[in-house]
DSSP file (Angstrom, degrees, kcal/mol; ACC not computed):
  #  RESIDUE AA STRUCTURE BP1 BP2  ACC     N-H-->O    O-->H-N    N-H-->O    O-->H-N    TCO  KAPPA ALPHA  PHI   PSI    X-CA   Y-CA   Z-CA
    1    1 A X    >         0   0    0      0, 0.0     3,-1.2     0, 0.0     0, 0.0   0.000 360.0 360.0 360.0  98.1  -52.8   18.1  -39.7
    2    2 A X  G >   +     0   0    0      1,-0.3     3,-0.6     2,-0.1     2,-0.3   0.825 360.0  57.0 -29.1 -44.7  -56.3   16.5  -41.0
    3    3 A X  G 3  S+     0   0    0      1,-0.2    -1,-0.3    64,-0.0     0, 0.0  -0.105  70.2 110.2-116.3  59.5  -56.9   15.6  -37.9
    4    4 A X  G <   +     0   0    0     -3,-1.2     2,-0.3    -2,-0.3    -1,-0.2   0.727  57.5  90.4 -82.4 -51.2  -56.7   19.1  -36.2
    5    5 A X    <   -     0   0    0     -3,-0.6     2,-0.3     4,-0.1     3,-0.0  -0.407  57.2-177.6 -62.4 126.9  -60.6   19.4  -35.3
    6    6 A X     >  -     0   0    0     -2,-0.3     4,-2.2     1,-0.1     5,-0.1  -0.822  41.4-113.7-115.9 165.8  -61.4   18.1  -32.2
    7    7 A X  H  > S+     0   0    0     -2,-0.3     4,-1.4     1,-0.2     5,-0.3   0.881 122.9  59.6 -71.6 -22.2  -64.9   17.6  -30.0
    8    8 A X  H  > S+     0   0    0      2,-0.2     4,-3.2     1,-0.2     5,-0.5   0.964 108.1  46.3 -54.2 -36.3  -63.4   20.3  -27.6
    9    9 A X  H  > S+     0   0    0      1,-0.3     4,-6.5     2,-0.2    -2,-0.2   0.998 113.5  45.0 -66.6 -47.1  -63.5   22.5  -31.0
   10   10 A X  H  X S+     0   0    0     -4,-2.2     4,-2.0     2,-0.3    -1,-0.3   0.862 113.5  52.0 -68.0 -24.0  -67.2   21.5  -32.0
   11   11 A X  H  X S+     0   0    0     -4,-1.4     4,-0.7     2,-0.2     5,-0.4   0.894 107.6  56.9 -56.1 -53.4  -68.4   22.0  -28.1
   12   12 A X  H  X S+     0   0    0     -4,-3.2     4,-1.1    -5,-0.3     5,-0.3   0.953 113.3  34.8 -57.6 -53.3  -66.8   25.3  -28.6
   13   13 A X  H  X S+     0   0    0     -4,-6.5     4,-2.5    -5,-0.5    -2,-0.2   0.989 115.2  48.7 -81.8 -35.6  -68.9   26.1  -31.4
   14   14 A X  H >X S+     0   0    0     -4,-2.0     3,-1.5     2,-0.2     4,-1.2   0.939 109.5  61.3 -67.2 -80.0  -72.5   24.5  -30.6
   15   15 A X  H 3< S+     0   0    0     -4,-0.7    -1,-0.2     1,-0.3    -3,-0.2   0.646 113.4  37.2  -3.3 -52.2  -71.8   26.5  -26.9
   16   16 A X  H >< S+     0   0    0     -4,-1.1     3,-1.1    -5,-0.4    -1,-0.3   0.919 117.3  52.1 -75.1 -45.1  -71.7   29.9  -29.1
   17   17 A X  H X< S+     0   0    0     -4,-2.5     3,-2.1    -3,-1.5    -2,-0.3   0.931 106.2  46.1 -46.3 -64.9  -74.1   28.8  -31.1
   18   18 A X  T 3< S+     0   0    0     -4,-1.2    -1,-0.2     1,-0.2    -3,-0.2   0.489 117.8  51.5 -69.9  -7.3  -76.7   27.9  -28.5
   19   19 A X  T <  S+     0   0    0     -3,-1.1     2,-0.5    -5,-0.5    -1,-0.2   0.245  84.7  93.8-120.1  36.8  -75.9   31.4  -26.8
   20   20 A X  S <  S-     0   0    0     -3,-2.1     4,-0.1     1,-0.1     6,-0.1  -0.968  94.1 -89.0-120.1 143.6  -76.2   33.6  -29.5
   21   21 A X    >   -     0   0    0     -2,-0.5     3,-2.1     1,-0.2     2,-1.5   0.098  35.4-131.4  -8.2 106.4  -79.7   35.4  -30.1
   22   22 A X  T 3  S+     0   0    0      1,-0.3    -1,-0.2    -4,-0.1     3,-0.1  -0.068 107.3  50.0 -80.8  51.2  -81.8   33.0  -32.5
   23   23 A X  T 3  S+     0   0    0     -2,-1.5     2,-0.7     1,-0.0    -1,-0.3  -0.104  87.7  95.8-139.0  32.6  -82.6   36.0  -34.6
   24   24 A X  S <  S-     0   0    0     -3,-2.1     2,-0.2    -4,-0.1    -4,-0.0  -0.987  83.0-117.3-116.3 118.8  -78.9   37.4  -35.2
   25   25 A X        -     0   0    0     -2,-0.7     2,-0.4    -3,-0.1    -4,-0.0  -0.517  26.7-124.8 -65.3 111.8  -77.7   36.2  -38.1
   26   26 A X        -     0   0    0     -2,-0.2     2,-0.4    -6,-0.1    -1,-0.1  -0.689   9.0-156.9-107.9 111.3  -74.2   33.7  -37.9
   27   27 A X        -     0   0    0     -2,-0.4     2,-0.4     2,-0.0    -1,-0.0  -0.866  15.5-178.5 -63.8  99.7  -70.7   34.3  -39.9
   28   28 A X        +     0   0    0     -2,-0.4     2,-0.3     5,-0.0     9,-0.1  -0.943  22.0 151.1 -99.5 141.3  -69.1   30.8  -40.0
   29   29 A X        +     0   0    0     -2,-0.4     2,-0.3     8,-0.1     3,-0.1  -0.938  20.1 172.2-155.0-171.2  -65.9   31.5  -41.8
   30   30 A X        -     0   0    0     -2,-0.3    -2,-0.0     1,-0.1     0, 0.0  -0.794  55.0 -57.0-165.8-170.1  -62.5   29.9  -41.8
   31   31 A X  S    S+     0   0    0     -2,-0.3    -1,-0.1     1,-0.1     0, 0.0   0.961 131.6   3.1 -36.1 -64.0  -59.0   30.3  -44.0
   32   32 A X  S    S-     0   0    0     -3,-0.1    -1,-0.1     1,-0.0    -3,-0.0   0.780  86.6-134.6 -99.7 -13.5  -60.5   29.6  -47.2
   33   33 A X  S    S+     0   0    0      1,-0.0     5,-0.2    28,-0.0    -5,-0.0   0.584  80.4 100.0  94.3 -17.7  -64.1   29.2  -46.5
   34   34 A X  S    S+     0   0    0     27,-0.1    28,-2.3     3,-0.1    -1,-0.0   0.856  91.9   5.1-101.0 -57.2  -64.2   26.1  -48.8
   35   35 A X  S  > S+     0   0    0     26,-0.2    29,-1.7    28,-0.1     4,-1.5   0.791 126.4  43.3-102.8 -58.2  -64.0   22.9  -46.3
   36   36 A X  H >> S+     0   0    0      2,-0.2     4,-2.7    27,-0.2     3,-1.0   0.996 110.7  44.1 -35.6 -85.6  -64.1   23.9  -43.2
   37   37 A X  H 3> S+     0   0    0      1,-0.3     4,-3.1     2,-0.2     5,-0.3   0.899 113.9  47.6 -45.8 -56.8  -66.5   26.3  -42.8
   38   38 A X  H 3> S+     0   0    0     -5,-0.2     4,-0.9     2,-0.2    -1,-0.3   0.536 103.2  61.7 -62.0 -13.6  -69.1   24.8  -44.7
   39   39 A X  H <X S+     0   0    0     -4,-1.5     4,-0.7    -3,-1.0    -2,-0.2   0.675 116.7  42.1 -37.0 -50.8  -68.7   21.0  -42.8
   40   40 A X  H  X S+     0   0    0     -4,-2.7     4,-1.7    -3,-0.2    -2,-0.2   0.764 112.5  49.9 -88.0 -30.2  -69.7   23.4  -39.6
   41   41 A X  H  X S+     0   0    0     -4,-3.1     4,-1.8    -5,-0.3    -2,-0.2   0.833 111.4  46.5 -63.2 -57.9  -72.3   25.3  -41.4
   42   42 A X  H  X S+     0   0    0     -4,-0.9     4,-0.5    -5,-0.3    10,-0.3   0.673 114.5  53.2 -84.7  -8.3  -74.1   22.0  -42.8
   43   43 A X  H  X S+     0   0    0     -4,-0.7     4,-1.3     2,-0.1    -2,-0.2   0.619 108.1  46.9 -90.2 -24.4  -73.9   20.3  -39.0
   44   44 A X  H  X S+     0   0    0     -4,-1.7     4,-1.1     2,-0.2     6,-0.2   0.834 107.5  51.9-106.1  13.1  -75.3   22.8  -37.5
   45   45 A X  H >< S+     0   0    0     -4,-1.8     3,-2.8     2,-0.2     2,-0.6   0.608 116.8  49.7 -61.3-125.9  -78.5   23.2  -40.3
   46   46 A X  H >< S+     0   0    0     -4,-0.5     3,-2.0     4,-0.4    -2,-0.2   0.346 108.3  52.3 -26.1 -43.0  -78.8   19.3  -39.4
   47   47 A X  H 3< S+     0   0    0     -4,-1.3    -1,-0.3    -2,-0.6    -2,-0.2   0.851 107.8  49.9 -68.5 -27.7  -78.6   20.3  -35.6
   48   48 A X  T << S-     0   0    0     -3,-2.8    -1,-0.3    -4,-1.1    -2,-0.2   0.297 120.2-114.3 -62.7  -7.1  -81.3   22.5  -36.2
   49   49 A X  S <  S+     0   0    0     -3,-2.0    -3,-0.1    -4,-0.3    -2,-0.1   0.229  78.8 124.4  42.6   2.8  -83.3   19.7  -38.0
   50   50 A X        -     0   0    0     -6,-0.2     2,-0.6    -5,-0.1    -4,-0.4  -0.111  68.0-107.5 -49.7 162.5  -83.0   21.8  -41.6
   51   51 A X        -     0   0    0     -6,-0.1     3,-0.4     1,-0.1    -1,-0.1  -0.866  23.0-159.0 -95.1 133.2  -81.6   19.8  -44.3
   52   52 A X    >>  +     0   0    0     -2,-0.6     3,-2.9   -10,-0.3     4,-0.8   0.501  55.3 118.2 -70.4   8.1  -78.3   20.5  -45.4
   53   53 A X  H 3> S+     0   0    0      1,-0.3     4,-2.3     2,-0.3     5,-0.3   0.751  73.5  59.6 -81.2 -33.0  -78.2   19.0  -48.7
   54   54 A X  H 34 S+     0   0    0     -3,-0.4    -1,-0.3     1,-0.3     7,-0.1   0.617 109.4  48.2 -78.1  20.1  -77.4   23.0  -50.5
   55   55 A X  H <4 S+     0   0    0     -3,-2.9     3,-0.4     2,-0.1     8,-0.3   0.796 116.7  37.1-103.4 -44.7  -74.6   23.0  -48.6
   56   56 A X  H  < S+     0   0    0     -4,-0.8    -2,-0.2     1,-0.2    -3,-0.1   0.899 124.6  44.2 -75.9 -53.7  -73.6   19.3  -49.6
   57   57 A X  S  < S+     0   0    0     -4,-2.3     2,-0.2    -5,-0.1    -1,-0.2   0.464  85.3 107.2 -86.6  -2.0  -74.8   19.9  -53.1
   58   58 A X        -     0   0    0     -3,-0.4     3,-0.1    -5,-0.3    -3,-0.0  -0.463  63.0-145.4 -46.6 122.5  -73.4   23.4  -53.8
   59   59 A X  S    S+     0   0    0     -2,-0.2    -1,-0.1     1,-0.2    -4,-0.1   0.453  97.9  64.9 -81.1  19.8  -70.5   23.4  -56.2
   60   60 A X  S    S+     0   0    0     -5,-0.1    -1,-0.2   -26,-0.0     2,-0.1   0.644 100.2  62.3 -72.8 -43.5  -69.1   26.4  -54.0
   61   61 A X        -     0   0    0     -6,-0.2   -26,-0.2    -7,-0.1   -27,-0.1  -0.368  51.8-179.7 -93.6 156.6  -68.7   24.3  -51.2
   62   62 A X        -     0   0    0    -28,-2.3   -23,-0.2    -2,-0.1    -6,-0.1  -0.383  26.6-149.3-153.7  90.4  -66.7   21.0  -50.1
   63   63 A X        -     0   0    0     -8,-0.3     2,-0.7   -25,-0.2   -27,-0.2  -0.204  17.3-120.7 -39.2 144.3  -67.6   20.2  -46.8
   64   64 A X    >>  -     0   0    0    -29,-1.7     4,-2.3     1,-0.1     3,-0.6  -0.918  22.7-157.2 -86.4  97.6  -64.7   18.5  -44.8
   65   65 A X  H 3> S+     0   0    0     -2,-0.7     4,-1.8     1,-0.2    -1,-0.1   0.654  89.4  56.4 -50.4 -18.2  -66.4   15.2  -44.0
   66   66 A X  H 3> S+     0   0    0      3,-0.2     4,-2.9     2,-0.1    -1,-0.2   0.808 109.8  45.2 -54.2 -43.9  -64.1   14.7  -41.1
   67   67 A X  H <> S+     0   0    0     -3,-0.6     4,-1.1     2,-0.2    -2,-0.2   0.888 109.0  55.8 -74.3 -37.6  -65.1   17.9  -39.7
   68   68 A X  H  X S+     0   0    0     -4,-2.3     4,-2.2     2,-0.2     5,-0.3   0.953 107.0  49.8 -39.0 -70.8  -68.9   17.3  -40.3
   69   69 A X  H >X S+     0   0    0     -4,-1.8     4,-2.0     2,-0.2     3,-0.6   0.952 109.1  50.6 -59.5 -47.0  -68.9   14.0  -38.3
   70   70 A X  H 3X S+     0   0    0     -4,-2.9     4,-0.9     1,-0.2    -1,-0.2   0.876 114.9  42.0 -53.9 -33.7  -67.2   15.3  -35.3
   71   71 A X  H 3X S+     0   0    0     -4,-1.1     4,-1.2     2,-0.3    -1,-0.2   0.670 117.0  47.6 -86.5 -38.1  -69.5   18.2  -35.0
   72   72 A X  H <X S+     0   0    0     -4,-2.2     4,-1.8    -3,-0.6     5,-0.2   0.786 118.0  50.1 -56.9 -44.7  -72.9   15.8  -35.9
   73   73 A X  H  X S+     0   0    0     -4,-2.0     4,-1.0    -5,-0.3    -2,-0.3   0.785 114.3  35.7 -87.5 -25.0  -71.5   13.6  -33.5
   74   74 A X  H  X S+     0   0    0     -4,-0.9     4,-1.8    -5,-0.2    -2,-0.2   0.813 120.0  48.9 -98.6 -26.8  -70.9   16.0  -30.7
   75   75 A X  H  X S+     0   0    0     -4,-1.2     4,-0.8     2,-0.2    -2,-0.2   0.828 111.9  49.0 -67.8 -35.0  -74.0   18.1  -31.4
   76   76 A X  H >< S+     0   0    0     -4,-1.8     3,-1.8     2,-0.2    -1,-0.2   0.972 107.9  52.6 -43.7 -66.4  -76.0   15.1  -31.5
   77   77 A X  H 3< S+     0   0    0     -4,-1.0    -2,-0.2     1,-0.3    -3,-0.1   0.589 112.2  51.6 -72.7 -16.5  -74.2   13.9  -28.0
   78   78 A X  H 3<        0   0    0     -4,-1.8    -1,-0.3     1,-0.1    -2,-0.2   0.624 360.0 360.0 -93.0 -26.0  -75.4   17.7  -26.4
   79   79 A X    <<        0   0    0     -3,-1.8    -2,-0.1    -4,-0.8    -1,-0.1   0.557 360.0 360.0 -54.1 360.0  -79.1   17.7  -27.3
């Protein structure tokens, strides 16, 4: 189901996020790695105010733009 990500899910990650040590170093990881992971990885760099763009511009990578915007949008909506 494409539309499987929810804001519960991105509250659920920013929530770990915002309680884990800011010097411990963060494993985002998923099935493949591929879409996912990186979509969550390159919202929260932007939530951070880093740029994502080697995450966007990696050929390694293809961010799931679906997953991106809920997670920009709910991380946004929590600052």
């Amino acid at each position: 189901n494409p539309y499987a990500f929810t804001n519960a899910d991105a509250k659920t990650i920013l929530s770990f996020f915002d309680n884990t040590p800011s010097d411990a170093d963060v494993f985002i990881c998923c099935d493949s790695g591929e879409s996912r992971s990186p979509a969550i990885a390159a919202a929260l760099k932007k939530y951070q105010g880093e740029s994502d763009s080697n995450i966007w511009d990696s050929p390694e990578y293809h961010p799931n733009s679906f997953v991106y915007h809920i997670c920009c949008e709910c991380f946004q909506s929590m600052k």
